[in-house]
N, C-alpha and C positions, 0 to 999 in steps of 0.2 A: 696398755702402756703406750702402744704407736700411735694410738689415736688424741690419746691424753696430753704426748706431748707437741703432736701436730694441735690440739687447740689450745695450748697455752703458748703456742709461739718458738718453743726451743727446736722443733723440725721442720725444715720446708718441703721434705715430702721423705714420709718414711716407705720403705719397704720391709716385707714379710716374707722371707723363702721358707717353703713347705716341701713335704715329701710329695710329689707327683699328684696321688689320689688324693690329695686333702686340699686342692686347688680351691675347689667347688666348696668345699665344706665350711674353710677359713672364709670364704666371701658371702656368702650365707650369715654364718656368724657375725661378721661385720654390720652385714646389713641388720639383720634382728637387735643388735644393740645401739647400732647407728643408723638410723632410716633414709638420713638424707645425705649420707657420705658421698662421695665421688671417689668412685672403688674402681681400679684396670687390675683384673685379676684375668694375667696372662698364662695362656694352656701351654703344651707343649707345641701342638701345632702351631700356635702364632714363633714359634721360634724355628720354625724349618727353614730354611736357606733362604728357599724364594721370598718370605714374608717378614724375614727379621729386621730386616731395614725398614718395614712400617711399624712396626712393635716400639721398636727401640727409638721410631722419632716420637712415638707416640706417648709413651713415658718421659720422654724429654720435655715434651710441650702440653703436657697437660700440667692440671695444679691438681694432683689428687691426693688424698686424704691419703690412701693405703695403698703402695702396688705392692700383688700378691706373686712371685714368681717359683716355680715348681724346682724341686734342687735341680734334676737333669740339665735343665735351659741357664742356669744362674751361669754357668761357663762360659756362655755362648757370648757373654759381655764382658769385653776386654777392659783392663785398664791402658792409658796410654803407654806408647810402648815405649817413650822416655824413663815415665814412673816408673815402670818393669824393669826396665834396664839399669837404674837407678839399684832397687832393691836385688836384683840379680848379681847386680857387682859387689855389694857388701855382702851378701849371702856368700858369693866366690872367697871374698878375702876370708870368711870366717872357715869353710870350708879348705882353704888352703893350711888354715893355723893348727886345723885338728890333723891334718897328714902330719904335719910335722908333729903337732903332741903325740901321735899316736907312736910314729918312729920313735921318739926319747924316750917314752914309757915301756918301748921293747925290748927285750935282751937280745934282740939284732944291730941296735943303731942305726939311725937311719941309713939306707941304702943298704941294707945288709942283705945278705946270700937269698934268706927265707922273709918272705915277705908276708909279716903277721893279720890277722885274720879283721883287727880292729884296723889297720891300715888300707886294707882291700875295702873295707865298710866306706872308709871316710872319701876313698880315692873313687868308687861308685857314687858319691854324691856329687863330689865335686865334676865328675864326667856328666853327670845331670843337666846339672846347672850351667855346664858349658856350651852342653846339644840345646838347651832351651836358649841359653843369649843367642847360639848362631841361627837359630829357626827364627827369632826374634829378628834377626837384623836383616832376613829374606824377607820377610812378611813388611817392612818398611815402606818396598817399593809399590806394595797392594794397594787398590780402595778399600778402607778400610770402613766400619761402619762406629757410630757415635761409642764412643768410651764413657764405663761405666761413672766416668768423674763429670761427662758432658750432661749425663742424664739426672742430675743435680740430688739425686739420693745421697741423703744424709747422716740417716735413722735405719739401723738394719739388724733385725729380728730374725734370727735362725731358729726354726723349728726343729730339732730331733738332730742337735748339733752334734750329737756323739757319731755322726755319720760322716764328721768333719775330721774325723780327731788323728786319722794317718797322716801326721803333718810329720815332715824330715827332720833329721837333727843328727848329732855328730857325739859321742861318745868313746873313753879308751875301755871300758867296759867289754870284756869279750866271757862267755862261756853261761851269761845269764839267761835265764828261762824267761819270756814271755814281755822283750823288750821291744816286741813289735820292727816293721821294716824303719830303718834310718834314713832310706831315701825318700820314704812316704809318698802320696799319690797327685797326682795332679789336681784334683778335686780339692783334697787340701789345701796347697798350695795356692791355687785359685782364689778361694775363701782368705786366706791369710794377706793375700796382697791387698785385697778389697777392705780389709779391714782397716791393713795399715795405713791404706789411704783415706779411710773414714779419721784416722788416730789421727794425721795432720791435715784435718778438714775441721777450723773453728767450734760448728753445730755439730761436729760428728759422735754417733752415738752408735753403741753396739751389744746387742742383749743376747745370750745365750739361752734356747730354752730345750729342756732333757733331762730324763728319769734316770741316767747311768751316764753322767758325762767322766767318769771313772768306773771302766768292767772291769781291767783285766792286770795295767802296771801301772808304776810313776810318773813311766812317761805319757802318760795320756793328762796327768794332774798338772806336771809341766807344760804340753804343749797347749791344754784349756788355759795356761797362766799366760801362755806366748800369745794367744790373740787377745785377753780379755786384759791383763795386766803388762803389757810391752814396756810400757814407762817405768813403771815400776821396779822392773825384771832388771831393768837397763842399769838403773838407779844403785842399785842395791851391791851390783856388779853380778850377776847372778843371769845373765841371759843366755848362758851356754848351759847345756843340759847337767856337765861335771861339776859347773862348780855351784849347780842347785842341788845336785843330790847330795853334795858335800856337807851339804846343810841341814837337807829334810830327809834324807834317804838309806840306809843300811841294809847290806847285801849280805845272806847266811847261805851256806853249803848246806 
């Protein structure tokens, strides 16, 4: 598919993030099906500290057909830290809306004596999100190395994306089995920005590939909907996790 539509003109250079060991594999395969491709199928070690700054110019200025990046190193590329900050703050304001939803849905009332358990959930994200804007706005004064929007990837294939799937989100939902962490992981998080900046990037394209992109709850079905369907999700009025399960989702003792 990344190659298909690198030659019909819709990608100006796609990438392919792999599990670690299948670096080799994935370029291999490339080449057996494509013999004359221009493949940068970057290891881990080209992402170690001292060499990330030739990796990442190198991807920038090359014209290649496919780059191959392993998940561990895919973090290691930042988006700019305006965009982040951007997306950081609407994430804040969303995250501020559910403390409040979550106090009215309590029989404390907000500020009340006992501080309910869906409250402590929402009020650890939004503490998240705040130690991340402020690391963000130290890291400003850094040299910083080319951002993943400089390295003009357009086209971006995740392999064994259910590795993705602990992404954050905000529910009044308390006492349910197997709703996974609401604060979700960095790793996630990481992926979801990349994305969202693929979603207002013109040629941007974004392919999900996995055998169990849903193991275990809802919320994994919602959040593969958060990075593949946003627009949608938005559209519909449906981009909070309450008022999608309100729709798709019912909950038995």
């Amino acid at each position: 598919r990344a190659m298909a539509r690198r030659r019909m003109g819709l990608s100006r250079k796609p990438a392919i993030i792999v599990p670690n060991h299948m670096v080799e594999q994935f370029k291999a395969d490339v080449y057996r099906l494509y013999p004359g491709a221009k493949v940068l199928a970057a290891g881990k070690k080209d992402f170690e500290k001292a060499r990330r700054r030739k990796i990442f110019a190198k991807v920038a200025s090359g014209d290649w057909d496919i780059v191959i990046i392993p998940h561990s190193s895919f973090g290691f590329i930042g988006i700019a830290p305006e965009t982040e900050e951007r997306y950081l703050e609407q994430e804040l304001v969303a995250a501020e809306a559910a403390i409040k939803e979550a106090w009215e849905s309590s029989d404390e009332g907000e500020g009340g004596y006992r501080k309910p358990f869906n409250v402590k959930q929402a009020e650890r994200l939004r503490d998240k999100i705040t130690a991340r804007m402020e690391r963000l706005k130290g890291d400003k004064s850094k040299d910083r190395l080319l951002t993943f929007e400089q390295m003009g990837i357009d086209d971006l294939t995740v392999d064994e994306a259910h590795e993705f799937k602990n992404l954050f989100y905000s529910t009044s939902l308390t006492g349910v089995k197997g709703m996974g962490n609401p604060t979700g992981s960095q790793k996630a998080f990481d992926l979801y920005t990349k994305v969202r900046v693929l979603h207002e990037t013109p040629t941007g394209s974004v392919t999900f590939r996995t055998g169990t992109p849903i193991s275990n709850s809802a919320v994994e079905m919602f959040n593969m909907m958060r990075y593949l369907a946003a627009d949608d999700l938005k559209e519909l009025g449906l981009e909070h996790f309450d008022a999608w399960r309100a729709q798709f989702v019912s909950t038995d003792s």
